[in-house]
C-alpha positions in Angstrom: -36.4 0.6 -23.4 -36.0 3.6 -21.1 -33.0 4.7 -19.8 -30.6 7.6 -17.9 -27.6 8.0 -19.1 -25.0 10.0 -17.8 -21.1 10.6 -18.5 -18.7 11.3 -16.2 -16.4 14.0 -16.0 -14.3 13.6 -13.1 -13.4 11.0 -11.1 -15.6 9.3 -8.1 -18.6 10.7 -10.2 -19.9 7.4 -11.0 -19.7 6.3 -7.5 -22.2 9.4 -6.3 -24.3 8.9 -9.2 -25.0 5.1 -8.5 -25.6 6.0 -4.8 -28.4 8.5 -5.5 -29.9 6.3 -8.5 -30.3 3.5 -5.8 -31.4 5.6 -3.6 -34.1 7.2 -5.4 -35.5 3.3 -6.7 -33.1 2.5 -9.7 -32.9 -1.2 -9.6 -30.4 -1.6 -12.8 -27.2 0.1 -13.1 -24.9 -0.5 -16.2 -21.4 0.8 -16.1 -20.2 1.4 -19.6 -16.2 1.8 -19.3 -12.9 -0.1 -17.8 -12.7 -2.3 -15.0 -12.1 1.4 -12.9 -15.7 2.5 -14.2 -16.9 -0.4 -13.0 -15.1 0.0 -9.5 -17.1 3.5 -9.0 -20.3 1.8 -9.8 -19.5 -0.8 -7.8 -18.6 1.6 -4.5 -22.1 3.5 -5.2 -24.0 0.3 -4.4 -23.0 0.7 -1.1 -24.0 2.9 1.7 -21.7 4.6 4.2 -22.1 2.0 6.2 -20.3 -0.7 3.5 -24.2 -2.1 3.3 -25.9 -2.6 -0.1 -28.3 0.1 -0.1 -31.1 -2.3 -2.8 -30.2 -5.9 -2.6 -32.3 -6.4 -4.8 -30.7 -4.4 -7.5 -28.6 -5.3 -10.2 -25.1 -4.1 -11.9 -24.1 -4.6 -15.3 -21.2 -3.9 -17.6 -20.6 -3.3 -21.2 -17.3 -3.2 -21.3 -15.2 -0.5 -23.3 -11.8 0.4 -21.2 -8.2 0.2 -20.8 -8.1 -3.4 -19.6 -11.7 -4.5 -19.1 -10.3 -7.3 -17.2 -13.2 -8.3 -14.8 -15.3 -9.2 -18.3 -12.6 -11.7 -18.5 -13.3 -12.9 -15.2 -16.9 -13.2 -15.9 -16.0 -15.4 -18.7 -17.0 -13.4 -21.3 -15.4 -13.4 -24.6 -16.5 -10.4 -26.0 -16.3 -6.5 -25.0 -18.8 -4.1 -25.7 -22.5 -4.8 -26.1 -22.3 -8.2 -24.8 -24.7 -7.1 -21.7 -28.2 -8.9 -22.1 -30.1 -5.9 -20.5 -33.9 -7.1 -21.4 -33.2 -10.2 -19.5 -33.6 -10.4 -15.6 -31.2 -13.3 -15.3 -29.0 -11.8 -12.4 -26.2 -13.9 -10.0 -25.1 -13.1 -6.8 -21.1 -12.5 -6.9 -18.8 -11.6 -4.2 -16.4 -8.4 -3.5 -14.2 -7.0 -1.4 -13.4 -4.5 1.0 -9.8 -3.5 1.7 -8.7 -0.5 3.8 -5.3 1.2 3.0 -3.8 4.5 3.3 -4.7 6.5 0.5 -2.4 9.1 -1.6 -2.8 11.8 0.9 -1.5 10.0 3.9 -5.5 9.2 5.1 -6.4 6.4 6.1 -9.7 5.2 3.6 -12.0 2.4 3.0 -13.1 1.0 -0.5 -15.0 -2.3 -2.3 -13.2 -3.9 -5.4 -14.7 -6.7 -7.4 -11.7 -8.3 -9.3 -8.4 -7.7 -8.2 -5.9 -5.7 -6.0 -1.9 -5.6 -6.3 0.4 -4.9 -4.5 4.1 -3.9 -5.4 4.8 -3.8 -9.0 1.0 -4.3 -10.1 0.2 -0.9 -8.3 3.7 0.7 -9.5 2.3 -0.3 -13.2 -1.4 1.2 -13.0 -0.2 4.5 -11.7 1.9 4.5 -15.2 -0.7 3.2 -17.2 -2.9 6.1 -15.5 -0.2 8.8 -16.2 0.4 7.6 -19.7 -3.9 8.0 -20.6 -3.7 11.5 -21.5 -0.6 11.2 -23.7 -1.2 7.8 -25.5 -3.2 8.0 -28.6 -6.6 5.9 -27.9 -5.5 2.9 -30.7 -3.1 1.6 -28.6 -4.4 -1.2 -26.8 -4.7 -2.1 -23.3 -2.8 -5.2 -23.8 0.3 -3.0 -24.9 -0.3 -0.4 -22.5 0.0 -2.7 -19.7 3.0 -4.5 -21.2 4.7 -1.1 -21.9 4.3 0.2 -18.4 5.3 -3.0 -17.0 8.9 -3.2 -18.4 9.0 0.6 -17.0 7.7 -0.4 -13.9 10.5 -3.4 -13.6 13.2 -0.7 -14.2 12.1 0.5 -10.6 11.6 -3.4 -8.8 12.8 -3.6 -5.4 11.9 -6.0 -2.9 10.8 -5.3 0.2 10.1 -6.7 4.1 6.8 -7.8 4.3 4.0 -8.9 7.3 1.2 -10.9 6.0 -1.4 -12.7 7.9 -3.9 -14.7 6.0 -6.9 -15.4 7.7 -4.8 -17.5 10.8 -1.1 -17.8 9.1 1.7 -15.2 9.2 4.6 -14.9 7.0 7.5 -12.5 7.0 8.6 -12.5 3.0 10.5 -10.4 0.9 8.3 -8.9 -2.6 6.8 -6.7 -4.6 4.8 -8.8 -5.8 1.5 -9.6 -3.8 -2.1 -9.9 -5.2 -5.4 -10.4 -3.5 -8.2 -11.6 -6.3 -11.4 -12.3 -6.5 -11.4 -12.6 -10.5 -8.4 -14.5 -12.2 -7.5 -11.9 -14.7 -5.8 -8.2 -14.6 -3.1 -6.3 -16.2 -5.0 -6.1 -19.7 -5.0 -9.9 -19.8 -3.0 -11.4 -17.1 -4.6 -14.3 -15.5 -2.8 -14.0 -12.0 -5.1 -15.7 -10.2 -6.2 -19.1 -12.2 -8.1 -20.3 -9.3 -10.3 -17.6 -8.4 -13.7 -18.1 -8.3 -15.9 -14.8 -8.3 -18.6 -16.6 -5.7 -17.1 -19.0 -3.8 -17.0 -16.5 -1.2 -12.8 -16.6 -0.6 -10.3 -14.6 -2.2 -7.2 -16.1 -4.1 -4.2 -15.2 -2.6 -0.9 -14.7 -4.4 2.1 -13.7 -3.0 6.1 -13.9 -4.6 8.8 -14.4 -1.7 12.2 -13.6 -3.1 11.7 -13.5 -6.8 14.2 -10.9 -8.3 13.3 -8.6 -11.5 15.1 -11.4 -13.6 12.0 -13.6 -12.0 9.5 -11.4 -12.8 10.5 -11.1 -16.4 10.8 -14.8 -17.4 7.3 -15.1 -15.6 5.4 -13.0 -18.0 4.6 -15.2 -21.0 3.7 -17.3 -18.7 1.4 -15.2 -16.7 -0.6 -15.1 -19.3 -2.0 -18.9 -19.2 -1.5 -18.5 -15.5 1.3 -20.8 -15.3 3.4 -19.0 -12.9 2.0 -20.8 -9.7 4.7 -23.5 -10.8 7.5 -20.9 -9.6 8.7 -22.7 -6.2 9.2 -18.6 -5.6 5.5 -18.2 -5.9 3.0 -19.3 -3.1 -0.9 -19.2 -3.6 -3.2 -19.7 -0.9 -7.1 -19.0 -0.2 -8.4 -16.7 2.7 -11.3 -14.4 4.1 -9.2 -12.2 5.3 -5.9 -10.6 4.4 -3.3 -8.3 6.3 -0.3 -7.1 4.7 1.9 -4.7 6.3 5.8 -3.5 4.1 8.5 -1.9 6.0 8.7 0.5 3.1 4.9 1.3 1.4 4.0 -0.7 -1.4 1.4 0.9 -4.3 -1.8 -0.6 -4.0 -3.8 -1.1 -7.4 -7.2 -2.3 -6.9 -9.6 -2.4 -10.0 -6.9 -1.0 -12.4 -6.1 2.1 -11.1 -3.3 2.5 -8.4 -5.0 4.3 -4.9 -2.8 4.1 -2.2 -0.1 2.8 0.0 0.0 0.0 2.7 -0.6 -0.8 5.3 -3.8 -2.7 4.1 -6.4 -5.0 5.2 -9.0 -6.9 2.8 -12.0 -8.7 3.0 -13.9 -10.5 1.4 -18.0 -9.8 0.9 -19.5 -13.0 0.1 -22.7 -12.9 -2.8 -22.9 -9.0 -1.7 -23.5 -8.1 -5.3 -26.8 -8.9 -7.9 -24.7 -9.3 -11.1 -26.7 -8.9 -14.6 -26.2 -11.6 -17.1 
């Protein structure tokens, strides 16, 4: 089989290189990386306009990253080289577009395809994205997360926020919101057992009240996604999501940590050809 390959050197690479492969007739792209990797690919697929720019083409992953979380969503129980490339099964999956203030104060527009966080889950992929220089590459994502987690809790504060999903406002107080297309994140964490990658609605989670103490005894059972038994924890469906914080809270969408509310989301219903 024929290929181009290309490795990136700096970030939002992938994202320009996907645009102009599409562009100039590519019709399979395979991102070869973390659920971040992925997210650049992902954002190349689109135009300017937040249009697909080949419908008909398809994106693939063998997974190889920090967290590789969204293979976990897919259902699949291995990571790298489980991508049947020389078949042309494909499946139409949803995304998501959510527009936030970025890092610089502007305001920006970008897809995700399994999960975005707000609170503590942006707070911990900003440290998991500091510590990825430092770390030595044996240590797993699984312990990365954890590790950055308990420093993140260190820092937990509640805070007043606005949300509107689809027709129903709230006024909570968290640090603890997440918006999912895919169920898993956080190396592992299935925060959203309900979500359904095509169903064309994102899984909405959101903590009202629950202290770091909370958040703590919630973790083993994050992990088999029993947390949505907390009477602290609420977990509704929607097409639309507003969430506005008296003080910012980090965004994390995709594993890596890219702004600051305000932020509004969407979903894109069966707007991506997925391989396999």
């Amino acid at each position: 089989m024929d290929f181009d390959e290309l490795v990136t050197t700096r970030a939002g690479e992938a994202t320009e290189a996907a645009r102009d492969a599409l562009k100039a007739g590519t019709t399979r792209l395979v991102a070869v990386g973390g659920d971040g990797t992925l997210n650049e690919v992902v954002n190349g697929y689109f135009d300017d306009a937040g249009l697909p720019i080949n419908k008909a083409a398809s994106i693939g992953l063998l997974s190889s990253g920090t967290g590789s979380d969204f293979r976990r969503s897919l259902g699949a129980t291995s990571s790298f080289g489980s991508l049947p490339i020389g078949e042309t099964r494909t499946r139409l999956i949803d995304a998501a577009c959510a527009k936030f203030t970025d890092q610089d104060g502007a305001s920006v527009s970008r897809v995700f395809i399994n999960v975005a966080s707000f609170g503590l889950g942006g707070d911990v992929s900003a440290q998991v994205n500091h510590w990825r220089e430092h770390l030595p590459r044996w240590i797993g994502g699984r312990a990365r997360f954890a590790s950055a987690a308990v420093a993140a809790l260190g820092r937990y504060e509640n805070k007043s926020v606005s949300i509107r999903v689809d027709e129903r406002e709230m006024n909570i107080s968290s640090n603890l919101i997440v918006v999912a297309n895919g169920r898993f994140a956080g190396g592992g964490m299935m925060l959203a057992p309900h979500a359904e990658l095509d169903d064309g609605f994102l899984e909405v989670i959101v903590t009202d009240g629950a202290t770091r103490w909370d958040v703590i005894k919630e973790l083993p059972r994050i992990q088999r996604g029993a947390h949505l038994k907390n009477r602290k924890v609420t977990e509704m469906r929607a097409r639309e999501v507003s969430i506005n914080s008296q003080e910012p809270m980090a965004i994390d969408l995709d594993g890596e940590m890219v702004g600051f509310t305000p932020a509004e989301l969407r979903v894109l219903p069966s707007v991506i050809r997925f391989m396999g």
